[in-house]
N, C-alpha and C positions, 0 to 999 in steps of 0.2 A: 321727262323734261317739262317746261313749266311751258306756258302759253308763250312766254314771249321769247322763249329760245328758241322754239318752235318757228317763230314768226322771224327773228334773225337768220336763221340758218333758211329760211324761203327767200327770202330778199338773196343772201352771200349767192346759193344758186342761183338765183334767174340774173343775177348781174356778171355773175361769170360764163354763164350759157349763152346770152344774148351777144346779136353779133349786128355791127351796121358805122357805118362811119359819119360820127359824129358830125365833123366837120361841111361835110355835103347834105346833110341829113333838113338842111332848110328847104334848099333845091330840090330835093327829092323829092319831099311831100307837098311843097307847094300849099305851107301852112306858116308861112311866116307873113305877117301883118304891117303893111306899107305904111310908113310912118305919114301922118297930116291927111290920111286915108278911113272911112267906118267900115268895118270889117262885119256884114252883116248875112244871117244863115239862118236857115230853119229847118227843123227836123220835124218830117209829120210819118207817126205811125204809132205803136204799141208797145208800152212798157209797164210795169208794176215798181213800187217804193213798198216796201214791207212796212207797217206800223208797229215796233213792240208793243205797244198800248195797249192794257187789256180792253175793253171792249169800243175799239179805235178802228176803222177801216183800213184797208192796204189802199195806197193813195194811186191810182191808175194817171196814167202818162200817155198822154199821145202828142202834143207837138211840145218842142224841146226846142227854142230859138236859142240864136249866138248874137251878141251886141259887142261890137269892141273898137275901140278908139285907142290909137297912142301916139301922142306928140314926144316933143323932144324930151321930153321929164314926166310933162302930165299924160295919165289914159286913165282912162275909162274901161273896163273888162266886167261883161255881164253883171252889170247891178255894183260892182265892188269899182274904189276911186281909188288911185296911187299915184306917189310922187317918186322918182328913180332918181336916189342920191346917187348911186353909183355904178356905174358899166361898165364891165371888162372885157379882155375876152374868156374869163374863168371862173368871174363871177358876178352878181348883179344883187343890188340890193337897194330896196323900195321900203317906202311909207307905204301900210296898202291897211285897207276895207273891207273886213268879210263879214258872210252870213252867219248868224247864230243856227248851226244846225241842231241844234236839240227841240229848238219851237217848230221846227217843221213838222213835226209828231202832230205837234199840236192844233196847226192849221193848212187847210188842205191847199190854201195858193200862198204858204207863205214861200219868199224869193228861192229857197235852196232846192224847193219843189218846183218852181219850173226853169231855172238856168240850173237841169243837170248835167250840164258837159262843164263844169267849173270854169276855169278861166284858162287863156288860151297861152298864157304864162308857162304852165308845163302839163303840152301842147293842146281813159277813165280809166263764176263765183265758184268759189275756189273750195275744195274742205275744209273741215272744220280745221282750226290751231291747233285748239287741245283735244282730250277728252270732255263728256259730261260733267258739268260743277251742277251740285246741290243746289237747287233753287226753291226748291218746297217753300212755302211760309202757311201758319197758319191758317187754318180756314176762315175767312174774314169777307162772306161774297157781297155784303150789302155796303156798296158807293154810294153816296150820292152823285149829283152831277159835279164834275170836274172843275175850279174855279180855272179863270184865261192863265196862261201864261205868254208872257208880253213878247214880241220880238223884240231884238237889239242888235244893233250893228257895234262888231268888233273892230278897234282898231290897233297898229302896231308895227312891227316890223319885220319883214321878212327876206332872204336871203336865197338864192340860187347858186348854188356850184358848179361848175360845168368839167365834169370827169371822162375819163374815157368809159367806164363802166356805167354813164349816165349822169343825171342830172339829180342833185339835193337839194330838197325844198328844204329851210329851218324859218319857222314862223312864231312868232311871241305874240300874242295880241289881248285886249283888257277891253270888256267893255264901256262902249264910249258913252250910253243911254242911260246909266248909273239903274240901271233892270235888275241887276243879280252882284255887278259890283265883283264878278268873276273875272280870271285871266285864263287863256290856253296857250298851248305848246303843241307845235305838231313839226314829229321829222319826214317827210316824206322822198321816197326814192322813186325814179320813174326813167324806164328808157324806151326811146323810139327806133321805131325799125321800116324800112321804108323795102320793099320787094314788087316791084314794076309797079303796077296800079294799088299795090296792097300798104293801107298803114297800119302798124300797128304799136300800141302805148302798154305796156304794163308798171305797174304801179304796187308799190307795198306801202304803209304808213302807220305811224305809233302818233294819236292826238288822246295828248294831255289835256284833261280839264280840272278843275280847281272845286272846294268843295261850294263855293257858293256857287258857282252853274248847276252841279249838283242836287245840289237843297232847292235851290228855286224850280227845277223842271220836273224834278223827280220824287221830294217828299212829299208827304199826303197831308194837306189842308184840313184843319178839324173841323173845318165845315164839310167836308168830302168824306172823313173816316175818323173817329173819332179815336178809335182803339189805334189804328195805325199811323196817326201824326205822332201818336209818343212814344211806340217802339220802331217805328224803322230811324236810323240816323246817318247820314249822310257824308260822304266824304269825297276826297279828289279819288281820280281811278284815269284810268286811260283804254282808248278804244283804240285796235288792233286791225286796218284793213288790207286789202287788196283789189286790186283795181284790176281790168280790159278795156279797151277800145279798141274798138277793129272798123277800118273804114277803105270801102272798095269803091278807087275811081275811077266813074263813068266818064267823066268829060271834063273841062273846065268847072262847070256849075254845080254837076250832079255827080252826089256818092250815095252809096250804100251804107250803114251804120248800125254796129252792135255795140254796145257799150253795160258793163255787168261791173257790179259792187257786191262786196264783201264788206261787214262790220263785225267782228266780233265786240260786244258788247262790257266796258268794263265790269268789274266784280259791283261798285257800287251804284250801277245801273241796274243790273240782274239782281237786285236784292231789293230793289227797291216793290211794294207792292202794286203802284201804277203799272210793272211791265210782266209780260207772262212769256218773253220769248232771250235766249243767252244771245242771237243775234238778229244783223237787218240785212236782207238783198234787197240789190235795185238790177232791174235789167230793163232795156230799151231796144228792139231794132225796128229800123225804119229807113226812110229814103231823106237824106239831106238835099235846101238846092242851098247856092253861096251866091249872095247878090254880087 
């Protein structure tokens, strides 16, 4: 089976294994955000962000703050700004602002690097998909130093489903900085489970990216490598993840927090010579307080 049947058929199980009623599931975790209200939090303690990059550090994590605002249409959610055309009870669907997560490789406090609890919209490491793929490439060890690659904030559209078997994210978004001049697509599934003091989120997700995010983050600058700007070439490809949060509460104020990511890496990410790893973990646990 290919990686992404693999990756269907883990999402079909855990959405049909998963048990919790949707309906009361606000009440229960006492994570739904008072409207004309700042919904503000902070996580201090210990986590790692893996770096594919070859000779790039693994980006270390220790406080993880939450920022969140939402009026009647307009809010604000950690760093990203949206507008809510529309609200149902089945579905919801916003103008919204996200991070470029491919520049995060690249700088150690860019935003996707410190608001890692994403947005509170829906509401976060698992085996490998596949087998082993062929990464080898030539022997080619002399880089020079890396040129920047820029941040850019995406913007677009994005949709929520509200199912019994969980909630769908469907997100289109295009950079608005004209950086890369690239589009993404990302499907995302995630359900909540609420068990007395215990939450917990699991998460699967398929993001599409397009070949010019591709080529900008990932091809090799002929000032960087002279041999590998003209044989590697770049294309759209899509990353594969899965998600946990697990969060134990103490009080009103205070919880407990683990939160673990999975990427499997697409094919034209892993071919590229800047990276030397098929994917990325993130993991974080620590103590939240909620102002």
């Amino acid at each position: 089976m290919n990686k992404f049947a693999v990756w269907l058929l883990t999402t079909l199980l855990l959405s049909f294994h998963a048990f919790a009623d949707s309906e009361v599931l606000c009440e229960a975790n006492n994570d739904c955000i008072e409207i004309g209200r700042w919904d503000i939090g902070v996580a201090l303690g210990y986590g790692v962000k893996e770096n594919p990059l070859k000779d790039r550090e693994d980006i270390p994590i220790y406080v993880a703050p939450t920022i969140a605002y939402y009026g009647d249409s307009w809010f604000f959610d950690n760093g990203n700004i949206g507008y809510t055309l529309v609200e149902d009870e089945k579905f919801t669907i916003n103008l919204n602002t996200s991070f470029s997560t491919d520049s995060a490789y690249f700088y150690r406090w860019d935003p996707s690097n410190i608001f890692i609890a994403g947005t509170n919209q829906f509401a976060v490491p698992t085996e490998k998909f596949a087998g082993p793929r062929d990464v080898s490439k030539k022997a080619e060890p002399i880089f020079n130093e890396l040129e920047d690659r820029n941040f850019t904030l995406l913007g677009g559209i994005d949709a929520f489903i509200y199912t019994g078997i969980g909630i769908i994210n469907l997100t289109v978004a295009h950079d608005l900085f004209n950086v890369h001049s690239g589009s993404e697509a990302k499907f995302k599934w995630l359900y909540n489970l609420a068990l007395d003091e215990w939450r917990i989120e699991v998460a699967a997700l398929a993001n599409w990216k397009s070949e010019e995010i591709i080529n900008y983050y990932y091809s090799v600058r002929p000032s960087e490598n002279r041999y590998w700007s003209e044989q590697y070439q770049a294309g759209s490809t899509t990353n594969l993840g899965l998600e946990l949060t697990t969060q134990y509460v103490i009080n009103e104020h205070w919880e407990l927090v683990f939160l673990a990511r999975y990427t499997e890496l697409g094919d034209k990410i892993v071919e590229s010579p800047l990276v030397n790893q098929q994917n990325t973990n993130t993991f974080f646990v620590g103590t939240a307080y909620r102002f």
